[in-house]
C-alpha positions in Angstrom: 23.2 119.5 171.6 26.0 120.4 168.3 24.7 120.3 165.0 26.3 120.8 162.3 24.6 121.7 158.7 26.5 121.4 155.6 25.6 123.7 152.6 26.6 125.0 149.3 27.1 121.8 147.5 26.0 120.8 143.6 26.5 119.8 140.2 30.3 121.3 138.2 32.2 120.1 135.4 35.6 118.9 136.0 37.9 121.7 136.4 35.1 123.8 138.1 35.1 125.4 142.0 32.8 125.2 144.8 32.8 126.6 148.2 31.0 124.5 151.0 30.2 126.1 154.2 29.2 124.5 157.6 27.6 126.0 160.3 27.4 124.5 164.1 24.6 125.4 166.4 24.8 125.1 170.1 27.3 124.9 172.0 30.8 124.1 170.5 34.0 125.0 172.2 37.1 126.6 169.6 39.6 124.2 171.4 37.9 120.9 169.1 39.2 120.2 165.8 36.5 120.9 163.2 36.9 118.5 159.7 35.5 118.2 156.3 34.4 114.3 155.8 33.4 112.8 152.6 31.5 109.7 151.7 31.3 108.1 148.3 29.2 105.2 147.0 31.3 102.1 147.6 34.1 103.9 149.7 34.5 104.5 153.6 34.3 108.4 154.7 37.1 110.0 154.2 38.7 112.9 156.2 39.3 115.6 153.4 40.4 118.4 155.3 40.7 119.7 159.5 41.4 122.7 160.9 42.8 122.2 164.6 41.8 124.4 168.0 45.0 126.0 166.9 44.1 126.8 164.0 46.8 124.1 162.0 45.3 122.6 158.8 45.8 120.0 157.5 44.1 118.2 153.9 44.0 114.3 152.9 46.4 113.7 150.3 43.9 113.5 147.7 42.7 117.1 147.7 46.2 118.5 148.7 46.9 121.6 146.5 43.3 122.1 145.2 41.2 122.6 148.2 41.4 125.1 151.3 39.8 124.8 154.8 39.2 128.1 156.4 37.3 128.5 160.5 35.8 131.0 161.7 35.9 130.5 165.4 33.9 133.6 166.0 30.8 132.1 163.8 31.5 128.9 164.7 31.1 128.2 160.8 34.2 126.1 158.5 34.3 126.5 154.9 35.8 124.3 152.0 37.4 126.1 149.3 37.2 123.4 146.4 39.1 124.1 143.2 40.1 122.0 139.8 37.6 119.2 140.8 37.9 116.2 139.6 34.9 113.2 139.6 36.6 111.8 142.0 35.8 114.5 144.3 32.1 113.0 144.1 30.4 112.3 147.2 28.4 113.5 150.2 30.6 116.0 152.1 29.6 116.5 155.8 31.5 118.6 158.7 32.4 117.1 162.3 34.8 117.4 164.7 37.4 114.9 165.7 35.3 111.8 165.3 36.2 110.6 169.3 33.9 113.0 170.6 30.8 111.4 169.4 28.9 114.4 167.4 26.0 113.3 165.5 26.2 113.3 161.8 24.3 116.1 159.6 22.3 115.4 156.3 25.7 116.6 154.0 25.5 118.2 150.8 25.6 116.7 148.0 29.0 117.6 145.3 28.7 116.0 141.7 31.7 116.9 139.5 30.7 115.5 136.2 30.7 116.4 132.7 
């Protein structure tokens, strides 16, 4: 059974960084896509950044240019790189693979960019 547990999230000012990290336990072949996903009150979740078997990444157009997606296939962990937030970047941020393979959902961490 994959799990994935989401970690390193909190409370920055506008302009600030963070650096979320996700770890997978079990089994979890390097050929999936891993992805950051965020949710926000009143909007659907979001892809926000994906990192391909390959090792291609790619980022939603809203957090082009400010955030960076890094795997470490070897760990099996993915890390989120988050810089010059903005309160829009508010929300519930969980890791997952492509969404087709039907892996549970973890709890998320929590990131509140507010002044």
């Amino acid at each position: 059974q994959v799990q994935f547990v989401e970690s390193g999230g909190g409370l920055v000012q506008p302009g600030g960084s963070l650096r979320l990290t996700c770890t997978v336990h079990g089994t979890f072949f390097s050929r999936y896509a891993m992805a950051w996903y965020r949710s926000a009150p009143g909007n659907q979740r979001e892809l926000v950044a994906r990192v391909s078997g390959s090792g291609v990444a790619n980022y939603g157009d809203s957090v082009k240019g400010r955030f960076t997606v890094f795997r470490d296939t070897v760990k099996n962990m993915l890390s989120l790189e988050m810089n010059s937030l903005k309160p829009d970047d508010t929300g519930v941020y969980y890791c997952n693979s492509d969404l087709s393979l039907g892996y549970s959902w973890g709890q998320g961490t929590q990131v509140t960019v507010s002044s």
